[in-house]
C-alpha positions in Angstrom: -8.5 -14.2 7.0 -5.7 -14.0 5.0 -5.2 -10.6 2.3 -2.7 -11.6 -0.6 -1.2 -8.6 -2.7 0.6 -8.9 -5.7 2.2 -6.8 -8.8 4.7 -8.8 -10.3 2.6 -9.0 -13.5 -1.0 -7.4 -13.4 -2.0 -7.0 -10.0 -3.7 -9.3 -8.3 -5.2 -9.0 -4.3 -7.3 -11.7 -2.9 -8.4 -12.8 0.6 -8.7 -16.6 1.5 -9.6 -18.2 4.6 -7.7 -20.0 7.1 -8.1 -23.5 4.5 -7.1 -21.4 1.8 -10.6 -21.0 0.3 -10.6 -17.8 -1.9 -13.4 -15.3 -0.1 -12.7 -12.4 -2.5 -10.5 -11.7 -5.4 -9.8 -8.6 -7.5 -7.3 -8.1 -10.3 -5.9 -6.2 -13.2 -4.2 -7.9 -16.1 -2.4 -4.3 -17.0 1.3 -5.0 -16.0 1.3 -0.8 -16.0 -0.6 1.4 -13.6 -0.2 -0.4 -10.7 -0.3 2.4 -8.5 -3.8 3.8 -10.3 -5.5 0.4 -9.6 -4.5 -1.0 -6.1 -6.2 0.8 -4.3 -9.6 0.4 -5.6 -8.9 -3.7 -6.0 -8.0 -3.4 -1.9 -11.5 -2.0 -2.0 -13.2 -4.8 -3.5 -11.8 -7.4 -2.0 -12.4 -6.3 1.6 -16.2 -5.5 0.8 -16.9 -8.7 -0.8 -14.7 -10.8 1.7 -17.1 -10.1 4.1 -16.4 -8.6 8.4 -13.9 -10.6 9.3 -10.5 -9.6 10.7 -7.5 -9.9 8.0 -4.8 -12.1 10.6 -2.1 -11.8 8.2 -0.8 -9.8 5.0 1.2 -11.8 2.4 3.0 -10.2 0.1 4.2 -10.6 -3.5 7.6 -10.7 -3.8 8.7 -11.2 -7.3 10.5 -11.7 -9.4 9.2 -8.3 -11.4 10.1 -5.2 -12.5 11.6 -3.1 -10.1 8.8 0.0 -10.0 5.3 -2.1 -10.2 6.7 -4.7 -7.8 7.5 -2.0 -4.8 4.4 -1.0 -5.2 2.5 -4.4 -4.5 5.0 -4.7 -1.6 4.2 -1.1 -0.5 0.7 -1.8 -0.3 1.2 -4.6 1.7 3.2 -3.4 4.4 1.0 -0.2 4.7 -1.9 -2.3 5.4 -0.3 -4.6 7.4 1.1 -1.6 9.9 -2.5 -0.2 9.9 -3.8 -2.9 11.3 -1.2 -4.4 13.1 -0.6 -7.8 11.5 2.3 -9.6 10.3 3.9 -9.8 6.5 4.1 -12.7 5.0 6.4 -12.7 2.1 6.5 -14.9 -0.7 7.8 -15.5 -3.7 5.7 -15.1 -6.5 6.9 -17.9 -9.0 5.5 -20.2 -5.9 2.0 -19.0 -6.5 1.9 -19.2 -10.3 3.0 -22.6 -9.5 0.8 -23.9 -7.2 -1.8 -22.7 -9.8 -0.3 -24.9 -12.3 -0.2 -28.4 -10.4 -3.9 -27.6 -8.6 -4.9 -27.0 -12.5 -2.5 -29.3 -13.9 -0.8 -31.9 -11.8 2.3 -32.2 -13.7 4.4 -35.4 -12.7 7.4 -34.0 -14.0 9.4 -31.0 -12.8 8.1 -28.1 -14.9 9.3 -24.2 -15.2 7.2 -21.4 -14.4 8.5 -18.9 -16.9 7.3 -14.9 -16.7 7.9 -11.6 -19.2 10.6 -9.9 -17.3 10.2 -7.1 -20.7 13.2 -5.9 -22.3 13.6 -9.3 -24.6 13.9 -11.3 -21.2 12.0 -13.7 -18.9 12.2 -15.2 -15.3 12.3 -18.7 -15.2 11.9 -20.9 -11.8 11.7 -24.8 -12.3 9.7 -26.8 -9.5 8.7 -30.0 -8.8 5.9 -30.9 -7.0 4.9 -30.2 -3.3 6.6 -30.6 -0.4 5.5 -31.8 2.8 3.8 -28.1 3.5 2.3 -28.3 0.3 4.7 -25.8 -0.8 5.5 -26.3 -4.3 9.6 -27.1 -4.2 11.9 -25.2 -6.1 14.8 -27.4 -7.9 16.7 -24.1 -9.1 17.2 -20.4 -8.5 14.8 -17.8 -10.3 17.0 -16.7 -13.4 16.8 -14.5 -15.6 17.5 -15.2 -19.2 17.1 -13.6 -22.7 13.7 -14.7 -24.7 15.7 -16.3 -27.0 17.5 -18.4 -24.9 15.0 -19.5 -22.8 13.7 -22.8 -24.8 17.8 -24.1 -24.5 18.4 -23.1 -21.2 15.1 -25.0 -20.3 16.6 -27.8 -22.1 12.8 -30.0 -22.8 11.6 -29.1 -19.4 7.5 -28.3 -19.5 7.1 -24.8 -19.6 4.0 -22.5 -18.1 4.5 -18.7 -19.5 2.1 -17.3 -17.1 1.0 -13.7 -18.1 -1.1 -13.0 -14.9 -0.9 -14.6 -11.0 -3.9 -15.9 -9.0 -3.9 -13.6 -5.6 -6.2 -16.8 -4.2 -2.8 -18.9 -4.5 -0.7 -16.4 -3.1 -3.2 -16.5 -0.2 -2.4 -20.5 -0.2 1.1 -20.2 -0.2 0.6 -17.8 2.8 -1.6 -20.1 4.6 1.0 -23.2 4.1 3.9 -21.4 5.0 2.2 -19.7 8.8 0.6 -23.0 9.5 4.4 -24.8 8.7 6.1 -22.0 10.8 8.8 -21.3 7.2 10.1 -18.1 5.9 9.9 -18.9 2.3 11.8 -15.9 1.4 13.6 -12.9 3.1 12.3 -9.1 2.8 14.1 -8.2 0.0 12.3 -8.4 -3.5 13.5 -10.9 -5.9 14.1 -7.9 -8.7 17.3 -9.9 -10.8 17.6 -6.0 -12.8 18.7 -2.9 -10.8 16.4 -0.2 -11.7 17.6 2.3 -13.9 17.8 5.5 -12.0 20.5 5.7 -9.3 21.3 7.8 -6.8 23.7 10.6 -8.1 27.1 10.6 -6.9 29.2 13.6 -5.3 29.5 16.4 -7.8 33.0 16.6 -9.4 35.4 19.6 -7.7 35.7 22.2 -10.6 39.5 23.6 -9.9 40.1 27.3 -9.8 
């Protein structure tokens, strides 16, 4: 058993089976108060998943804002130190887009394109599956104002996707342990630096 956590958008936790089967699911569409729901959507999800052992943890990794994401990711690697199982991590965009072709099946590459606030978006273009049945991505995650997005896409079939399936983040997680890949490394994919930064030295004040 497999849990998947994620706040890139809402947040979304699921747990799926070793053949990807969604057992539980729980999710928030609020892409605010992350840290007010996770916990109780953790809760769900491992009472209705039913009493077996979670094997691995994957987790979420963006792109997002930098303060909900670390908190998916947070969650993540808390529970997975708990209980002593291996992270997964995996890049969000991959999930939303394995939603789209198991919904969708588009025989063309298409862009998965998310709010990234602030008058931007995150887009990621794919095409298909690979081999793993790992949806294959044909271009870095960007981010790009709103109102450039339609001719930076250039005619290529766009998803906006507003909230992410934890179930396919599960499936991503399954593909990529039974394939033996690292789809991404442990760093979130934020594209923005966060706002507040460490101070630097105070200034010397002369005499």
């Amino acid at each position: 058993m497999i849990l998947a956590v994620d706040t890139s958008l809402g947040s979304a936790v699921a747990i799926v089976d070793g053949e990807g089967r969604t057992l539980a699911d729980a999710s928030s569409p609020n892409p605010l108060g992350h840290a007010e729901v996770i916990g109780g959507l953790l809760e769900q999800v491992l009472a209705g998943a039913g009493s077996g052992q979670i094997t691995h943890v994957v987790e979420g990794m963006g792109p997002g804002p930098f303060t909900g994401l670390r908190i998916g990711i947070a969650t993540a690697r808390a529970f997975a130190l708990g209980r002593g199982v291996p992270v997964v991590p995996a890049p969000s965009h991959f999930a939303a887009a394995l939603s789209v072709i198991e919904a969708d099946a588009p025989a063309t590459p298409f862009a998965i394109v998310t709010d990234a606030r602030r008058r931007e978006v995150a887009i990621s273009v794919f095409d298909g599956l690979d081999a793993d049945g790992i949806p294959q991505l044909t271009t870095t995650t960007v981010l790009v104002p709103r109102v450039d997005a339609e001719a930076h896409l250039d005619g290529i079939r766009t998803f906006e996707i507003a909230a992410l399936d934890g179930g396919a983040l599960g499936r991503i997680g399954v593909r990529a342990i039974a394939a033996g890949r690292e789809l991404t490394g442990a760093e979130p994919l934020y594209l923005r630096q966060p706002d507040v930064t460490v101070p630097g030295a105070p200034k010397r004040v002369g005499l």
